[in-house]
N, CA, C and O of each residue as an XYZ file, in Angstrom:
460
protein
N     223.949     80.923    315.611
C     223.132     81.098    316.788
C     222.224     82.298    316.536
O     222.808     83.351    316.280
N     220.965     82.312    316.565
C     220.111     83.429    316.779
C     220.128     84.398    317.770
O     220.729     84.056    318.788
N     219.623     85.554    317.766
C     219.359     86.271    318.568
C     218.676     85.846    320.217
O     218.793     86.314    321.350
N     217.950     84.737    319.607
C     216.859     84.622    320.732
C     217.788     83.445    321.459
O     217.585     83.301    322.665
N     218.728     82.642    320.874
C     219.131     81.603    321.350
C     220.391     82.010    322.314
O     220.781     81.362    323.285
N     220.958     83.281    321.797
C     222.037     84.117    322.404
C     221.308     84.907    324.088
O     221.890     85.125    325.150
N     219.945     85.140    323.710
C     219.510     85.546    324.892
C     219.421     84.417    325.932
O     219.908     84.496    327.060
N     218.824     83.470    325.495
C     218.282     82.501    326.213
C     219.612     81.852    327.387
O     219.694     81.773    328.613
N     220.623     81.432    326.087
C     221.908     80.782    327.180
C     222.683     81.984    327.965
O     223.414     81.622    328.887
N     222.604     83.220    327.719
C     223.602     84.536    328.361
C     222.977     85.269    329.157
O     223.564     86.005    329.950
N     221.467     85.171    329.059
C     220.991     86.105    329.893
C     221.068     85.411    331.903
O     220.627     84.311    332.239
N     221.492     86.065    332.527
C     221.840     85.959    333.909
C     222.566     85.411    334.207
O     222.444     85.138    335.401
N     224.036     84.706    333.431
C     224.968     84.784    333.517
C     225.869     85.095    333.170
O     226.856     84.359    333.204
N     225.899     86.565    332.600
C     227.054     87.506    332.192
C     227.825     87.784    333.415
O     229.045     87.676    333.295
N     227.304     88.161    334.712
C     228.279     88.316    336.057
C     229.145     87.305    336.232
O     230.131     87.334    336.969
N     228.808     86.460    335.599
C     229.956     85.207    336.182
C     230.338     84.613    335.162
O     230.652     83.438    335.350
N     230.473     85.195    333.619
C     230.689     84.670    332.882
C     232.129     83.928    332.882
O     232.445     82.739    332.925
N     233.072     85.465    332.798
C     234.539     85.271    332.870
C     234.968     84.172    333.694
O     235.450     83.154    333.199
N     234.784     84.366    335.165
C     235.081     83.283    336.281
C     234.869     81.667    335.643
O     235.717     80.947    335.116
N     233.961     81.500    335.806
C     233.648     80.209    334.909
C     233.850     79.829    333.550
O     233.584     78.723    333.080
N     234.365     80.865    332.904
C     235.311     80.638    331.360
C     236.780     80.098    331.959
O     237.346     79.063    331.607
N     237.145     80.842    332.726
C     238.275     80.834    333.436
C     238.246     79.448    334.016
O     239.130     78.748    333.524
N     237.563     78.884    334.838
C     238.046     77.403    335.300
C     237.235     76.155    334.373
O     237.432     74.943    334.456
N     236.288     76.864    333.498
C     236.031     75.584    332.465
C     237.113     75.219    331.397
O     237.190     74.208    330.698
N     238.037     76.461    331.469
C     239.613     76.553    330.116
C     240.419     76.118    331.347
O     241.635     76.269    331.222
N     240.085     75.723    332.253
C     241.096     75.496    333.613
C     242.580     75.993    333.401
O     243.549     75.287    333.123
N     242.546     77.486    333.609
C     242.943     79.175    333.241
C     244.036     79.220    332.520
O     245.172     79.611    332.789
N     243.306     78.529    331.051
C     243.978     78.546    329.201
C     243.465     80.079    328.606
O     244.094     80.733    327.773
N     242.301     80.445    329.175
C     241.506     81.702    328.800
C     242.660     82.946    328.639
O     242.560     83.559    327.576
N     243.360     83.238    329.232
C     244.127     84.255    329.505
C     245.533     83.880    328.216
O     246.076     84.913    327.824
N     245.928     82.959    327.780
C     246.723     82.283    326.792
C     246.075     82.523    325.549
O     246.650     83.033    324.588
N     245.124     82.235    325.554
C     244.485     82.051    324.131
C     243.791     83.803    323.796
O     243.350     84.007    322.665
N     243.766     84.537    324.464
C     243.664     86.120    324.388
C     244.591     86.629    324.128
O     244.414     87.763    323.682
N     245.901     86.203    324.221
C     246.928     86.821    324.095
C     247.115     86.003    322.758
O     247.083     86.914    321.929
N     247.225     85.266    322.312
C     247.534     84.833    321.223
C     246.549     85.564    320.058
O     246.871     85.926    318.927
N     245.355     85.648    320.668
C     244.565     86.517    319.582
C     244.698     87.524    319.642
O     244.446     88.022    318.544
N     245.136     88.633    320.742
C     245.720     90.196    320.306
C     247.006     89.973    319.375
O     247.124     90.688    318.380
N     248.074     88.900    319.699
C     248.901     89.193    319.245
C     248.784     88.836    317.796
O     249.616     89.215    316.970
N     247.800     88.143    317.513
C     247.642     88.222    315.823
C     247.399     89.074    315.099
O     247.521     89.028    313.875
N     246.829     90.427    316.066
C     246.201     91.311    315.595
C     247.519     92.577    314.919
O     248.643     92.538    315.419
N     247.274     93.390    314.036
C     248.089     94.089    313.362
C     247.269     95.490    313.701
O     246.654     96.052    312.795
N     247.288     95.997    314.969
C     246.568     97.724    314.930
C     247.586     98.604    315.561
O     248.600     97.920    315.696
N     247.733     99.510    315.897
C     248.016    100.910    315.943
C     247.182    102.028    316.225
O     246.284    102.522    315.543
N     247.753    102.435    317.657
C     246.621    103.922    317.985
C     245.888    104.629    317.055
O     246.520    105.255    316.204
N     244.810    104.654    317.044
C     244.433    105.463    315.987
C     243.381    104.799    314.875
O     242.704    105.325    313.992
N     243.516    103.610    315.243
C     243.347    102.370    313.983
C     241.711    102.101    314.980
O     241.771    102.286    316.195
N     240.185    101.619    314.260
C     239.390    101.112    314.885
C     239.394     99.144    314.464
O     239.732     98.535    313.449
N     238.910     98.738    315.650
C     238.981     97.406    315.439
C     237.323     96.579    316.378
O     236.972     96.502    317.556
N     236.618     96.028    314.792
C     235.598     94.645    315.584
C     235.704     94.172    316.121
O     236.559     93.320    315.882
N     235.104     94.117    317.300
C     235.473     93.019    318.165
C     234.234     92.113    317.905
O     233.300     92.494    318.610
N     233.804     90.693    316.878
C     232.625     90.484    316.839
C     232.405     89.266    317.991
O     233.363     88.575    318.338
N     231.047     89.070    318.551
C     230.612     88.276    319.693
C     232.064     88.812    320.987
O     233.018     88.166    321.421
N     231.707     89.928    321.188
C     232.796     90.588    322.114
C     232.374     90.078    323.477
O     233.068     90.391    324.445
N     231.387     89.382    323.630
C     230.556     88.831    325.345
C     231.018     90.123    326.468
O     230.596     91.268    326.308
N     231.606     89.878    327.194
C     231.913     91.007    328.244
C     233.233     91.490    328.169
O     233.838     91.626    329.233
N     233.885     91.823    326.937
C     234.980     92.475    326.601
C     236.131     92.465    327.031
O     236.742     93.488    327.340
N     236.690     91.027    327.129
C     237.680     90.802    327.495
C     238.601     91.177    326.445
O     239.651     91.780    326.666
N     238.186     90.804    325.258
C     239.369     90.628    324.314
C     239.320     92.220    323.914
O     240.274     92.757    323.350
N     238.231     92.857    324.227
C     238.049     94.699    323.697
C     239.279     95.399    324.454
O     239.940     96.317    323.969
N     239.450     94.919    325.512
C     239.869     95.429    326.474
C     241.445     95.168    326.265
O     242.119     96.198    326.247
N     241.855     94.452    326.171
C     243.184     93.779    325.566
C     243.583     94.112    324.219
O     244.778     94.126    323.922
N     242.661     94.388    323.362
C     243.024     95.187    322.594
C     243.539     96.638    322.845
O     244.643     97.023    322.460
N     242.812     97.263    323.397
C     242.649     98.677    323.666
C     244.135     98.645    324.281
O     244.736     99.622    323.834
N     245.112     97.742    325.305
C     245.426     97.695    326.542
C     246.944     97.708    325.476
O     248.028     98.262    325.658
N     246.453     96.870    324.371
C     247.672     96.355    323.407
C     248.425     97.592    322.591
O     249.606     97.890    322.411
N     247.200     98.140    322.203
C     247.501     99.301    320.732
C     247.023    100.763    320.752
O     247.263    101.747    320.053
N     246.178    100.499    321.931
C     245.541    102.103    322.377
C     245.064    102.579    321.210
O     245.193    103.732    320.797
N     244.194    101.164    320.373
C     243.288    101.519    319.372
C     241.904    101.536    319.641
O     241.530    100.660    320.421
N     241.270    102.102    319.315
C     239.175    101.916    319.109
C     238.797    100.594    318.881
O     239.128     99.913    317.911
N     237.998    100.216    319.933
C     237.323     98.996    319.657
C     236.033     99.053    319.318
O     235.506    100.134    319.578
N     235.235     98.110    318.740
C     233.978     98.186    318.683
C     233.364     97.102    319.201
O     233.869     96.167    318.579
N     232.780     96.772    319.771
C     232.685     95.451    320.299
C     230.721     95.171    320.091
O     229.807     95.889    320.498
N     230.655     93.820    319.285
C     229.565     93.732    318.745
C     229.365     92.578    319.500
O     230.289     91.786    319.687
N     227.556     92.298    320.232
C     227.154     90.993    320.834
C     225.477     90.993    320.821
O     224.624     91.840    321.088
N     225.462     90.061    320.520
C     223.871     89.412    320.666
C     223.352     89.501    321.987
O     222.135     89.661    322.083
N     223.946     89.439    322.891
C     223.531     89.647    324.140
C     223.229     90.786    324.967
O     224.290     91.066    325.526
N     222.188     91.715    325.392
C     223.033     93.109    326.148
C     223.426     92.677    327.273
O     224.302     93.494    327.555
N     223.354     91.621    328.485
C     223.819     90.958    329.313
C     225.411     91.048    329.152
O     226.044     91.733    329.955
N     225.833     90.603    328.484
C     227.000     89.965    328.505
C     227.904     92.204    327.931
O     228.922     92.746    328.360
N     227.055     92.621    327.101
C     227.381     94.033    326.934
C     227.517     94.865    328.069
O     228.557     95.487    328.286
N     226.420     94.915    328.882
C     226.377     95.219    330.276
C     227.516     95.315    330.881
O     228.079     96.391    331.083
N     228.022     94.037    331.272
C     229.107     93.568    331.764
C     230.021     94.697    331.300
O     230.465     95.697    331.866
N     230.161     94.136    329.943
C     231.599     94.702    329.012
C     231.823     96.376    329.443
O     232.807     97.004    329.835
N     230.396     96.753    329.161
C     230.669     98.405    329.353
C     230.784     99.202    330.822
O     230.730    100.430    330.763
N     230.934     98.592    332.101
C     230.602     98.257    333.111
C     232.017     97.834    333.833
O     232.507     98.600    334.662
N     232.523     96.859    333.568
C     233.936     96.517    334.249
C     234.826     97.396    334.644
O     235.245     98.303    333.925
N     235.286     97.122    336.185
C     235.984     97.619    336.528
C     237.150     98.056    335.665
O     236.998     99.245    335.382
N     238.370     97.501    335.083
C     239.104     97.300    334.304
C     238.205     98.402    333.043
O     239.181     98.985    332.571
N     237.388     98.780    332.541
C     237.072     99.333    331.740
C     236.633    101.130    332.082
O     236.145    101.963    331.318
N     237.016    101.239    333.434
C     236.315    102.475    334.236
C     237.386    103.834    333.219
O     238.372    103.693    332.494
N     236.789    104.762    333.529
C     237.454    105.678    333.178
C     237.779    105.964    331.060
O     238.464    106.700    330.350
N     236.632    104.679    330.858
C     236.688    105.077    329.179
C     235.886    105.240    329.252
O     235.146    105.049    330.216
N     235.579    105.857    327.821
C     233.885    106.050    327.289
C     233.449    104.927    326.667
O     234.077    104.642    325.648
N     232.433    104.101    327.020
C     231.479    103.258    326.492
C     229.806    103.164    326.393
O     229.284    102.831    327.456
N     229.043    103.366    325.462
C     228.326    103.054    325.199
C     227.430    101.870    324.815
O     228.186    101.056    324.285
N     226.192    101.389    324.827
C     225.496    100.250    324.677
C     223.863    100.821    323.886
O     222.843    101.344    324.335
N     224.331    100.371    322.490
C     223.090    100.712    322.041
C     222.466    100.089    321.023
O     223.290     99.427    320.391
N     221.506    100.014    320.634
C     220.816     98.458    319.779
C     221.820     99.038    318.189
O     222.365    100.047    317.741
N     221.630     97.988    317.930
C     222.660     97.669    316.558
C     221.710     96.734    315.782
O     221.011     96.061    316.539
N     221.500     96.515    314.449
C     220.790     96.112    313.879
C     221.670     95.457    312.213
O     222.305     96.176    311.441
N     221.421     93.871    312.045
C     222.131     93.748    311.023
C     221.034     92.744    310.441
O     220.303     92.077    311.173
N     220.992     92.705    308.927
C     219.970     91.173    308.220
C     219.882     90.727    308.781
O     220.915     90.211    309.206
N     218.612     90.385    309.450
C     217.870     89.108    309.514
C     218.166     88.914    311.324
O     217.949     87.826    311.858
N     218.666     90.087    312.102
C     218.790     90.237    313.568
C     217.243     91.037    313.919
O     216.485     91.673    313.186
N     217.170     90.660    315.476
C     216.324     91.240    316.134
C     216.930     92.690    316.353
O     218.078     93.133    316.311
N     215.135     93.491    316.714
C     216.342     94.724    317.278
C     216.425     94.754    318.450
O     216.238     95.849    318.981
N     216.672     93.810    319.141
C     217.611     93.347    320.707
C     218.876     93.424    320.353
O     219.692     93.775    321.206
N     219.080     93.277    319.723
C     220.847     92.686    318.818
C     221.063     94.165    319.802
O     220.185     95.015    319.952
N     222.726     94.225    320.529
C     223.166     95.342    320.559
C     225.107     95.449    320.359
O     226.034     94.671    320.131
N     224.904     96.967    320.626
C     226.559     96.846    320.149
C     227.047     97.846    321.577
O     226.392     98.603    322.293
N     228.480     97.446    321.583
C     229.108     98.310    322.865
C     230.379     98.815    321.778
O     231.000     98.224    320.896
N     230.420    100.294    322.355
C     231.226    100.759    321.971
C     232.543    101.485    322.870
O     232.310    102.436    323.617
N     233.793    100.985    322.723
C     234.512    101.616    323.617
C     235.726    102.563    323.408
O     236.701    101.908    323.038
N     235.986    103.898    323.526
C     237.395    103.778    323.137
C     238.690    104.393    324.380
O     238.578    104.678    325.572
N     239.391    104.407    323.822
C     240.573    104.468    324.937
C     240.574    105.579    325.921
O     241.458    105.647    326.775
């Protein structure tokens, strides 16, 4: 997916992303997050990609898991917005700032969060 194609389908519906992930997985979403932290092998202290992180669910579950550094990388700042922004995320430090990789726009951005 391109940059521009990531804008096109995410932009103005990052607010409602989750909700409607949530009853289009008719609420599998919350199962299948846990199965992917629990694959994960980190430890406080440890930083971890979160790549196409959308509004940081899985950043957040990480963090929630291992009280490790996330980085959470997305094509979207919409869906970053969100991520750095959530209630559930209050009281960390997060940042949102363009990120740049081959052959990306420099829209491309990255959220950064840590515990």
């Amino acid at each position: 997916m391109t940059t521009a194609d990531a804008e096109r389908i995410f932009t103005g519906i990052a607010g409602t992303y989750d909700r409607v992930a949530a009853v289009l997985s008719l609420g599998q979403d919350p199962r299948w997050r846990r199965a992917l932290v629990d694959a994960i092998d980190a430890a406080t202290g440890d930083r971890v990609l979160d790549v196409a992180t959308g509004t940081g669910m899985v950043a957040k579950a990480l963090r929630d898991a291992f009280g490790c550094t996330v980085v959470g990388l997305d094509q979207s700042p919409d869906m970053l917005r969100v991520a750095t922004v959530r209630p559930a995320l209050r009281g960390r430090r997060a940042t949102v700032r363009p990120a740049r990789s081959p052959g990306s726009s420099p829209r491309s951005s990255r959220a950064r969060a840590q515990p």
